[in-house]
C-alpha positions in Angstrom: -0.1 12.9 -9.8 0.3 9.0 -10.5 3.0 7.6 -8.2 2.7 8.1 -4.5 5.3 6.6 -2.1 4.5 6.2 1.7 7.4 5.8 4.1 6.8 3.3 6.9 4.6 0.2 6.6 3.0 0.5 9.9 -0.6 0.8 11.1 -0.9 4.4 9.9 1.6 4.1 6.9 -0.5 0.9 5.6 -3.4 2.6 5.9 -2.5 5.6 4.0 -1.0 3.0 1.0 -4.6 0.8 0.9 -6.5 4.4 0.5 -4.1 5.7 -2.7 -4.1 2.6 -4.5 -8.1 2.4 -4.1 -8.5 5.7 -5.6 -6.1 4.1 -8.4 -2.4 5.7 -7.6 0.6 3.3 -8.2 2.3 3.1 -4.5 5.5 2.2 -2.8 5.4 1.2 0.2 8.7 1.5 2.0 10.1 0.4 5.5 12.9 -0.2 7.0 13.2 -4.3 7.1 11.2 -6.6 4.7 9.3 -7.7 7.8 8.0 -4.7 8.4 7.1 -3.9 4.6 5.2 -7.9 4.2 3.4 -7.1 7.7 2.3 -3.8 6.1 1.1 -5.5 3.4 -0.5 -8.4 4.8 -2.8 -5.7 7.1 -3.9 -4.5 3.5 -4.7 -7.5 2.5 -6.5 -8.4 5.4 -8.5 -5.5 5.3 -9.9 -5.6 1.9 -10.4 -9.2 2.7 -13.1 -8.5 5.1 -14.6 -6.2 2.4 -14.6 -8.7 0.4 -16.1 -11.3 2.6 -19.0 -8.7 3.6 -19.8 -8.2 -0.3 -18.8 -4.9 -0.5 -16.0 -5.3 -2.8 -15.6 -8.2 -5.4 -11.9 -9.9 -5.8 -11.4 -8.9 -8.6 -11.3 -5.0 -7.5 -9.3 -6.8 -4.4 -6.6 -7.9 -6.7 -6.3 -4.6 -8.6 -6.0 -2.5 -5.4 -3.4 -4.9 -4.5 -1.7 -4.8 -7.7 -1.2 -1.2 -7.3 1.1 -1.3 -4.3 4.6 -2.3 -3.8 6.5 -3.0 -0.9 10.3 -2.8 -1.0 13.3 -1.3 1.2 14.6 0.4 -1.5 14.7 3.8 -0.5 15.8 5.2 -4.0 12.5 3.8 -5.3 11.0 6.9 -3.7 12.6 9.1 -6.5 10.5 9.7 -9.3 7.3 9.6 -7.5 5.0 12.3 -7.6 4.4 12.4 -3.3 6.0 11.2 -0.9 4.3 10.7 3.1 6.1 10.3 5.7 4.3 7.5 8.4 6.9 5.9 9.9 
């Protein structure tokens, strides 16, 4: 398993995307308006942010977890991945 695609960028669905891509997965993190998918992704970033700031992750992991997720609308993005979670 290598590609993991979580539907809904809320609280839960965010949270689900930040633990995959730490453990290494490429993810897609899909909602239903762009707004949604950037406030999804800003809580991630946030989050490891504070990590960050309390010295218990360096930026440069930061930017690799990071690097691993992406947000989109794109629905048909969700084919070829390995699992797909449903948190919307």
């Amino acid at each position: 398993m290598k590609k993991i695609c979580v539907l809904g960028a809320g609280t839960m669905g965010s949270g689900i995307a930040q633990a995959f891509a730490v453990k290494g997965y490429e993810v897609i993190l899909r909602d239903i308006k762009d707004e949604f998918v950037e406030r999804g992704l800003n809580v991630i970033n946030k989050s490891l942010s504070k990590l960050v700031t309390k010295g218990k992750m360096e930026e440069a992991k930061k930017e690799e977890i990071l690097s691993n997720i992406t947000g989109t609308v794109d629905l048909n993005m969700a084919a070829d991945c390995d699992l797909v979670v449903e948190a919307a």
